[in-house]
C-alpha positions as CSV (number, residue, x, y, z in Angstrom):
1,X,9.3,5.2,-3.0
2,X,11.4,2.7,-1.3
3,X,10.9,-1.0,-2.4
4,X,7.3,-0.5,-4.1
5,X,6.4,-0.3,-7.3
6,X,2.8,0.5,-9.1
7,X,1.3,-3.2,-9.4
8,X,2.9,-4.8,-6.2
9,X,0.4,-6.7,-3.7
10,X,0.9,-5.9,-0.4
11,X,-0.1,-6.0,2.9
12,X,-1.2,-3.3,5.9
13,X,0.8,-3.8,9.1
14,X,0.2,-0.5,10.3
15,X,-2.9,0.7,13.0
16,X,-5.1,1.2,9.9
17,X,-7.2,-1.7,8.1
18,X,-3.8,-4.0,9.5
19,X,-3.8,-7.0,7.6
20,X,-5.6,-5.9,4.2
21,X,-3.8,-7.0,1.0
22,X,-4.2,-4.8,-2.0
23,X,-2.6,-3.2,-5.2
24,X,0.2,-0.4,-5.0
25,X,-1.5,1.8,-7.6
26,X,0.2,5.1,-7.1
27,X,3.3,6.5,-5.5
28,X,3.6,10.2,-4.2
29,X,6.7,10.6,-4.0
30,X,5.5,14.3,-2.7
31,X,4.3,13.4,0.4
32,X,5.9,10.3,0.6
33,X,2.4,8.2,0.5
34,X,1.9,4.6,-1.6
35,X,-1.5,4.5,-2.8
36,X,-3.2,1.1,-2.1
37,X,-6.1,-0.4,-3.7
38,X,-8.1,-3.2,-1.5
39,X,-11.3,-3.5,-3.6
40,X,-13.1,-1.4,-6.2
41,X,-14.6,0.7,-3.8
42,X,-11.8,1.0,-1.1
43,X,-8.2,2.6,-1.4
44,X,-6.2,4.4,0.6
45,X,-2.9,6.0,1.3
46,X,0.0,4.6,3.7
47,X,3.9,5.2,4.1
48,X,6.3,2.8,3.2
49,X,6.8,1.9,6.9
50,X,2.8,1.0,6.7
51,X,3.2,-1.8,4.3
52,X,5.0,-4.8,3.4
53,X,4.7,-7.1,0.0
54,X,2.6,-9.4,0.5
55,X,4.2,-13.1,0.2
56,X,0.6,-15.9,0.2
């Protein structure tokens, strides 16, 4: 799944939640979707093109 791993932070830079940081905690490499945790009750899936890792 491109340059992300399960574990990486990173951050949103596509139209949705843009700016977020969270936890890479699955990849489907199926439908080509990196699942992102942002807090215990929020995750969601983006594309590779979605996200970048996140650098404080």
């Amino acid at each position: 799944m491109g340059d992300f791993k399960i574990g990486d932070t990173v951050q949103m830079t596509g139209t949705t939640m843009t700016g977020n940081v969270g936890t890479v905690v699955h990849l489907d490499d199926d439908r080509g979707k990196v699942l992102v945790r942002i807090d215990a009750q929020t995750q969601n899936y983006f594309t590779p093109g979605e996200l970048k890792i996140f650098q404080p």
